[in-house]
N, C-alpha and C positions, 0 to 999 in steps of 0.2 A: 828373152826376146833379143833378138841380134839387131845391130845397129840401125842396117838398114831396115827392119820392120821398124822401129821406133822413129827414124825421118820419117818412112811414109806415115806414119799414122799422125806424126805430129803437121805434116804437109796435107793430108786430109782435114783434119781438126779446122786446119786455118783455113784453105777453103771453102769447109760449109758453113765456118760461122762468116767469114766474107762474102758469100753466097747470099746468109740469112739478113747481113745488116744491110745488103744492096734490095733486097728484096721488102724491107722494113724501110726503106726509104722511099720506094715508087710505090709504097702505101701510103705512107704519111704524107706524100709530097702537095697534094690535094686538100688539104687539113692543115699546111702549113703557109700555102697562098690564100685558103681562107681567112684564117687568123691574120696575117699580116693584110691583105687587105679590108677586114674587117676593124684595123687599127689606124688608119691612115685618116687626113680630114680629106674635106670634099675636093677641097683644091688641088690635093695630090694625086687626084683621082683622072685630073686632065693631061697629067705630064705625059708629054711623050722623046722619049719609048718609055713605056710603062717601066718600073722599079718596084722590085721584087719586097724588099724591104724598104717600112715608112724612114721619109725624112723624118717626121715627128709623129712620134705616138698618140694617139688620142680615147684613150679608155672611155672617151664622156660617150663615144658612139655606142658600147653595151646599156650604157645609163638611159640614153636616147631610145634607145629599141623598147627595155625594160617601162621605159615610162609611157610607151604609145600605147594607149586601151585597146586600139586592133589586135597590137600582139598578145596583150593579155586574154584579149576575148580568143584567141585562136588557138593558145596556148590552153586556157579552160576548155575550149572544142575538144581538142587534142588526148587529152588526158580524161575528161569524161568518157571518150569512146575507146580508148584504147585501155580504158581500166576495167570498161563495163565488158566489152566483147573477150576481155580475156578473162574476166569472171564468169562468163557462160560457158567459154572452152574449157576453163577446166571442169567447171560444175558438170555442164555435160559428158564429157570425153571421161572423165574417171567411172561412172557405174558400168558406160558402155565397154570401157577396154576394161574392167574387171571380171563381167559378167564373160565377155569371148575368152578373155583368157582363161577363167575357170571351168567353162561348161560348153559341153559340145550338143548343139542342137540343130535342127535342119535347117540350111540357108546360113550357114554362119560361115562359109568360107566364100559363099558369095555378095554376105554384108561386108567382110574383108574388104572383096576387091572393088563391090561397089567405095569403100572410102579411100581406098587406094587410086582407082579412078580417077573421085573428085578432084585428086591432084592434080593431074593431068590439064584442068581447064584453069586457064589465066583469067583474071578480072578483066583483063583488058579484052578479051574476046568476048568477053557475056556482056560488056558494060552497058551497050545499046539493049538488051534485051530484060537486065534490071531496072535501065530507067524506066520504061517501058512498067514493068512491072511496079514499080514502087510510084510511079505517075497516077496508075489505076487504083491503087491505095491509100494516094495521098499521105503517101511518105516522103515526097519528093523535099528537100530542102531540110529535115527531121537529123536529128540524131539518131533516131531509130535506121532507118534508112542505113547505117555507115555501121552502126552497132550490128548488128544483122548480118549483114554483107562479109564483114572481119572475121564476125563469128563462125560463120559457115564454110571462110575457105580457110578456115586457121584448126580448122576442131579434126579434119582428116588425120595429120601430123600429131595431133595429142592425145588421138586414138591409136595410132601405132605407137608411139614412144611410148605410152604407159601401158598399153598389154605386154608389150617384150616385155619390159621390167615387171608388170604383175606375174607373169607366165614364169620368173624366172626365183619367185620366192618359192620355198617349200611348202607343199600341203603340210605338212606335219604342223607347225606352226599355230596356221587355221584351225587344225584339228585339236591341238591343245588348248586352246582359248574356247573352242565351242565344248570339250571337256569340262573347263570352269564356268562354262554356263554366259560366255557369252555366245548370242544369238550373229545372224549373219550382220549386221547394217551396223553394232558394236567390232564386232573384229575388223572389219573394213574400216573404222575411224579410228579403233583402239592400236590396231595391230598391224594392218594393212599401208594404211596411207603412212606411218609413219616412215617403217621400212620404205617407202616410194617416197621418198620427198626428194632424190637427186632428180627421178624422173618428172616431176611432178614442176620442179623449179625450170627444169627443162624445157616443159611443156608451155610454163608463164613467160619464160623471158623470149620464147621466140613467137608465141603469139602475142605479146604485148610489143616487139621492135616490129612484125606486117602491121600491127596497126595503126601502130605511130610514123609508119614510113608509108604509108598506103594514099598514094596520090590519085587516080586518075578515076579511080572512082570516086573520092571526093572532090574532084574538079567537075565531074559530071551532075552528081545529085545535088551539091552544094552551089546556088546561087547569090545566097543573101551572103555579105561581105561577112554580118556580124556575127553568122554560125559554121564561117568557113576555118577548119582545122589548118596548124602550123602549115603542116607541106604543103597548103593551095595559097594559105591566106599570104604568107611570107613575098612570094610571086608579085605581088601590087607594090613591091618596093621597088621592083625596076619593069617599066611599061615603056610606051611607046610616045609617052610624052616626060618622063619623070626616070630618072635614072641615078637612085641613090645605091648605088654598088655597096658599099660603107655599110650601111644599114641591112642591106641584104644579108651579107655575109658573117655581121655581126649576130641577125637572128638567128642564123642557119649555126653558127657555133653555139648559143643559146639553146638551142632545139637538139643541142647532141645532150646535151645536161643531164636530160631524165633518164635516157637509157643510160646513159657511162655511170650513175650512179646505183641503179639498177641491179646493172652486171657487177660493181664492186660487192654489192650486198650479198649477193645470189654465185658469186664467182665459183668458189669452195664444193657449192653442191654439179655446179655444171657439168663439169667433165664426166661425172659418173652417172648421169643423165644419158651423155650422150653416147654410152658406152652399153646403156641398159638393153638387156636382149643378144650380146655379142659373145656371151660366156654362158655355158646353159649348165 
């Protein structure tokens, strides 16, 4: 390699990762005014011109948040429904993207795109026409109501992601296992879902973060304070007569918790989740 190739490459090198840490900063940037104003006491909270980092630290405001039953209650909301709705998306979305991926029958390319579709429509445009709907049911104010709702627009995505990857394991495989005598609903637990577990974590961890992030439809169905999930209920900490910033900000770091722990667990399998169906 001649000199000059080795400057430029070494002059490339340092611009993309300058590029990358400038770009890791106007993400985190949002995350780090959090934090520090979620560190700050009340009093710091009127200086002006506001100050980016606290004069004095005050950690008692996570203690403060942690100890209010609202947050607790909303934080219980929160994790009920986003545990429950993502245990139907997968329960559901796996026979169905196993069954397409393995068998061609009439109407299967237009159950396809009917799910591919469902994509297409935001909560936020059906929202009047759910309450509506869960009003006449008397779901309105329910956990069901929000379980339901998660579920149906999260289960599209976890029917594509795990037909690719089912589509992309070998029949030989199945054919070997139904050789030793296991039956179809064994090799799909024995054989099947194991090889699918990148896709399959793939499927959990992005329908478990829409649910846990899923605001405007629980701002709609949910009225009662004490069955209102983290993303609405957090909101009552700064209103129109009450303005604890502090506390807000502190929940709202609190409420990253579950998923950044989540994602640690599940890290490993991700990427080859998201990769499932790209290599045939």
């Amino acid at each position: 390699m001649s000199p000059i190739a080795g400057r430029r490459r070494v002059v490339s090198r340092a611009a993309l990762s300058s590029a990358g840490f400038a770009l890791a900063l106007v993400v985190l940037a949002p995350y780090v005014v959090m934090v520090c104003t979620a560190l700050k006491p009340e009093a710091e909270l009127r200086i002006t011109p506001p100050r980016l980092l606290p004069l004095e630290s005050r950690l008692g405001n996570f203690l403060d948040v942690l100890g209010d039953p609202s947050f607790r209650g909303w934080l219980r909301a929160s994790l009920v429904v986003a545990l429950t709705s993502t245990a139907i998306v997968v329960l559901a979305a796996t026979p169905a993207a196993y069954y397409t991926a393995r068998h061609r029958f009439p109407g299967r390319s237009a159950f396809l795109l009917l799910v591919l579709v469902t994509q297409m429509f935001s909560p936020t445009a059906l929202v009047v026409g759910l309450y509506r709907q869960f009003f006449e049911l008397g779901l309105v104010d329910t956990y069901a109501a929000l379980i339901v709702t998660n579920a149906a627009f999260n289960l599209a995505f976890a029917v594509w992601i795990l037909r690719a990857f089912f589509a992309t394991i070998p029949r030989e495989i199945e054919e070997a296992a139904a050789v030793d005598g296991c039956g179809r609903l064994r090799t799909l637990a024995r054989v099947v879902l194991p090889l699918s577990l990148p896709a399959i974590v793939t499927a959990v961890i992005f329908a478990f973060i829409a649910a846990w992030n899923e605001y405007i439809v629980a701002l709609t169905l949910m009225t009662d304070p004490a069955r209102k999930p983290l993303t609405v209920g957090i909101t009552s900490y700064v209103t129109a007569y009450v303005q604890h910033w502090n506390y807000l900000f502190a929940a709202s770091v609190l409420a990253i918790v579950p998923v950044v722990v989540l994602f640690a667990l599940i890290e490993r399998h991700l990427v080859g989740g998201l990769t499932a169906g790209s290599v045939k």
